[in-house]
C-alpha positions in Angstrom: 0.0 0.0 0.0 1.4 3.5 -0.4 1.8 5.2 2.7 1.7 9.0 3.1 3.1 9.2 7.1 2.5 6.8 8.9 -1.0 6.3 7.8 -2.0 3.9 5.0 -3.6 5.1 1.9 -5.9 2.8 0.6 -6.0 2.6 -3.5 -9.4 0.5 -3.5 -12.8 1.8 -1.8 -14.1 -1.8 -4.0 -13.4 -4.9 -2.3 -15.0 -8.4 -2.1 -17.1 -9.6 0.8 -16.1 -12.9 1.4 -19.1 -15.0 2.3 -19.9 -18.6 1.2 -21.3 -17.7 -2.2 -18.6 -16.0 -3.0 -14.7 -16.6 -4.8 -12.6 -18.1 -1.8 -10.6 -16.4 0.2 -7.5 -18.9 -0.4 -9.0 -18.4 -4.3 -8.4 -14.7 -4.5 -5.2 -14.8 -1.9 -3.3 -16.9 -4.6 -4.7 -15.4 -7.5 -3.3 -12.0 -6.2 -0.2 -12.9 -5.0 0.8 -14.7 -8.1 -0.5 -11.5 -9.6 2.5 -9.7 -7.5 5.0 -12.0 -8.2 4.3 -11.0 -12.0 4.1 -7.5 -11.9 7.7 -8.2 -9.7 8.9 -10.2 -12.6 7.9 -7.6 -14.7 9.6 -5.0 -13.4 13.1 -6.9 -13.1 12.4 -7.0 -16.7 12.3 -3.5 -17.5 14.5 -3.1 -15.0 17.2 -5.1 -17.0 16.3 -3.9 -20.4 18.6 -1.1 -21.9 18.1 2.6 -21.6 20.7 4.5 -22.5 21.7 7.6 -22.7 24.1 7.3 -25.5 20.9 6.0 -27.6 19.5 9.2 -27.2 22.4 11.9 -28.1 21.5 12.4 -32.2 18.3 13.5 -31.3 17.9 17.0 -29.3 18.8 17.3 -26.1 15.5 16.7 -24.2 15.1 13.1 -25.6 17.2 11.4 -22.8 15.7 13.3 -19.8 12.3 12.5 -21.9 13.3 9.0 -21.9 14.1 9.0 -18.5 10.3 10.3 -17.3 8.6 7.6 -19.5 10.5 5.0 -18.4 10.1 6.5 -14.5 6.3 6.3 -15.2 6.2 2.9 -16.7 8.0 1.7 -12.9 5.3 4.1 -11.2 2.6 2.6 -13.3 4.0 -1.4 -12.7 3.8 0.0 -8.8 0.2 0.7 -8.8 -0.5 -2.3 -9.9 1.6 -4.2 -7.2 -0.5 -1.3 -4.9 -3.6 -2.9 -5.9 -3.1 -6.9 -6.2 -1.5 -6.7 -2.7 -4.6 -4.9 -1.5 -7.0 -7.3 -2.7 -4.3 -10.1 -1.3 -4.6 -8.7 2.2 -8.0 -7.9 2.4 -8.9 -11.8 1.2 -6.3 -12.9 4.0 -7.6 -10.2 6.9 -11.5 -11.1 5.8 -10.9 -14.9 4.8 -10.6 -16.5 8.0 -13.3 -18.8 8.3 -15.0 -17.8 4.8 -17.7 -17.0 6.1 -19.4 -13.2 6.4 
């Protein structure tokens, strides 16, 4: 979750009920964690793929600090998304307990 303070601040105001009609707890858990471990893998991936400044230098010379902000904003974007499977994750694990609402 991103935290401003000390304070949590909560991406999703839309979450599950689990009751007994519903997509398990233990369903939605693993679903959402093995949705973080992607987005993880995925940014490794970015991580390791090349951007580099000496690509850039034939074009003018806001294309590498241009570069640099997209590629910030593809990491801030892969974040949100880590944000908001672990939030499902821990509300199915906090509300799960006994499946039952």
């Amino acid at each position: 979750m991103i935290s401003s303070g000390n304070q949590p601040t909560h991406l999703m105001t839309a979450l599950p009920t689990i009751h007994l009609n519903g997509t398990g707890a233990d369903n939605l858990r693993k679903e959402y964690r093995a949705l973080r471990m992607a987005v993880t893998a995925a940014a490794d991936a970015l991580a390791a793929a090349t951007c580099n400044a000496r690509d850039f230098y034939p074009q003018d010379a806001t294309a590498w600090q241009q570069a640099q902000a997209e590629r910030t904003e593809m990491f801030n974007l892969l974040q949100r998304v880590e944000n908001y499977a672990a939030e499902w994750e821990l509300h199915a694990w906090a509300n799960g307990r006994g499946e039952v609402a």
